[in-house]
C-alpha positions, 0 to 999 in steps of 0.5 A, a space after each residue: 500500500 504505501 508503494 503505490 501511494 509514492 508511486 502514484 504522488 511520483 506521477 502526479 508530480 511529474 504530470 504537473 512538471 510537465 503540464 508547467 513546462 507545456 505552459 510556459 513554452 509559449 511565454 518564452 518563445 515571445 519573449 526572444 521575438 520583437 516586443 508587441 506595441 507599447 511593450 518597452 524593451 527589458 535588457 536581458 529578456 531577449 528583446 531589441 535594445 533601442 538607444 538612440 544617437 542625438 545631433 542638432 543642425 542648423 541652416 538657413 532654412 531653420 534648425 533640425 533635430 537627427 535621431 539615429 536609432 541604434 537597435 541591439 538585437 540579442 544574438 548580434 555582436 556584443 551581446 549574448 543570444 542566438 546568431 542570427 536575426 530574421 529582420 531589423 526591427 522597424 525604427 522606433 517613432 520618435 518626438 521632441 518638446 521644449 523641457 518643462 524645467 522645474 525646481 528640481 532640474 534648474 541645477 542641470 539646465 543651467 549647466 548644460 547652457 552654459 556649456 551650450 550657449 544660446 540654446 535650450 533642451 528640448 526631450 526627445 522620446 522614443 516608442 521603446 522607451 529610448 530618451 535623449 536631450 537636445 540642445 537647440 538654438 533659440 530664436 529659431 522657431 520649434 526644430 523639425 524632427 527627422 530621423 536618420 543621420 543629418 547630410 554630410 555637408 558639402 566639402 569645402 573647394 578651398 581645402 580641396 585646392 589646398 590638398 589637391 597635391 596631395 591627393 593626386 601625389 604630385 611626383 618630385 620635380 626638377 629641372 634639367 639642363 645641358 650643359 650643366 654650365 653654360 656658356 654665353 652665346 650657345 643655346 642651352 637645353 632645359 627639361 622638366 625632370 620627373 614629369 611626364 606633363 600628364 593629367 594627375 588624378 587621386 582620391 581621398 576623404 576630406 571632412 567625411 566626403 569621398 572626393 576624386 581631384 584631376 589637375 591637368 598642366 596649362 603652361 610652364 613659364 621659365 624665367 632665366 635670371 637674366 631678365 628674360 622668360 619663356 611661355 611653353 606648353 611642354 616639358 621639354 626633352 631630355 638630354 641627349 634629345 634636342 629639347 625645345 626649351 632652349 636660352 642664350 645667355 649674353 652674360 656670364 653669371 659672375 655678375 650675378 652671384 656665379 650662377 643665374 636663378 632659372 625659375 619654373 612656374 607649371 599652372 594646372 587646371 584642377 577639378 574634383 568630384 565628391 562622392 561620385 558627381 559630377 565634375 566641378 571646376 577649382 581655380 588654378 594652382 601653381 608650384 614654382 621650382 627653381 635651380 642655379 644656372 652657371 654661366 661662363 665665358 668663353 676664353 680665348 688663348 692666343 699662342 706666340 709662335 717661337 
């Protein structure tokens, strides 16, 4: 009699933990899917983690409050969960409103203009139970409320121009010249070194935007120290080619420190592209190299005859 009194409690007891486990099988499984409306998000349940990523601009046309949402999805990286996630949650509906600043928030308020002159905090809510505050300029009007990250402005064309030789990787430049010490009346050659005269394109990212540069050369201007210049629209042709950037010079350079300062200026025409438009023009850009030019005399020696 008392065996089958515990062997039937052993039965009962083990229906029951069945019929507990039947029960809450459903409770667990919704809690590893998406919340249902209104429900907040518990970390640690299995739910989406919704923060949100807050930034304030202001243009001509007002100002505009960017919300980005940030969804931490249980089996994504950095948290704990199953490795895969069927979809993204949709992003949460968010609003913004003036701070109602009370007593007890005036030590916070306070601080955070000062830190953020001229602007006042409005709170930004989230459907999920995300929060933030925004900064904004006042004496705007109310700010609209866009979600998503704010437009990448345009890069500026003047920091291009100013890197555009860095962006293209403008080779090492010089100038050649034969014979390397002149003589007064005979021509002598003179070259571009390490430049072949072609159009020199780069890419690079300035202030976040992806920006292509082409310059092309438009003119090389020599000057020869003597007083004299050359416009030319080629680099010349190294030695022992005839170049056709060619001087004579009528003085020797003793009377100008031993050697003339022969001077070239090459102007390119520059151009760039941001993030795959289309081509807009940037003013011209120059560079100037230079190299000491002796020039000697020609000598005569007269022998007597014994």
């Amino acid at each position: 009699m008392i065996r089958t009194r515990r062997a039937a409690a052993a039965l009962l007891l083990f229906a029951l933990v069945v019929l507990g486990l039947a029960w809450a099988a459903p409770g667990a499984a919704r809690a590893q899917g998406s919340p249902e409306p209104g429900d907040p998000a518990v970390p640690g349940d299995g739910r989406p983690d919704v923060t949100v990523e807050i930034s304030v601009e202001s243009g001509p046309g007002g100002v505009t409050i960017y919300i980005e949402s940030k969804t931490r999805t249980p089996g994504s990286p950095g948290g704990p969960g199953t490795p895969e996630t069927p979809r993204p949650p949709d992003p949460p509906v968010c609003s913004a409103a003036p701070v109602n600043v009370g007593d007890a928030s005036t030590g916070w308020v306070a601080d955070g203009i000062e830190a953020n002159p001229g602007t006042f905090p409005w709170a930004v809510n989230c459907e999920g139970g995300a929060f933030g505050i925004a900064w904004v300029p006042t004496g705007r009007g109310a700010p609209d409320v866009a979600m998503g990250e704010p437009p990448i402005p345009p890069v500026d064309p003047a920091l291009v121009r100013a890197s555009a030789f860095r962006i293209v990787g403008l080779p090492r430049i010089s100038i050649g010249a034969n014979p390397d010490v002149g003589l007064v009346a005979m021509p002598a050659w003179f070259w571009v070194r390490g430049y072949s005269g072609g159009t020199l394109t780069g890419a690079a990212t300035l202030d976040r935007s992806s920006v292509r540069v082409e310059i092309t050369p438009t003119s090389y201007r020599w000057t020869w120290g003597d007083g004299s210049s050359l416009h030319a629209s080629s680099v010349g042709r190294a030695y022992p080619a005839r170049s056709d950037i060619r001087h004579t010079y009528e003085r020797s350079s003793h009377g100008a420190g031993g050697a003339y300062p022969v001077r070239l200026r090459i102007t390119w025409s520059a151009r760039y592209s941001e993030n795959g438009g289309p081509w807009l023009s940037l003013d011209p850009i120059t560079r100037t190299y230079s190299r000491a030019y002796p020039v000697q005399q020609l000598q005569s020696v007269l022998t007597a005859n014994r």
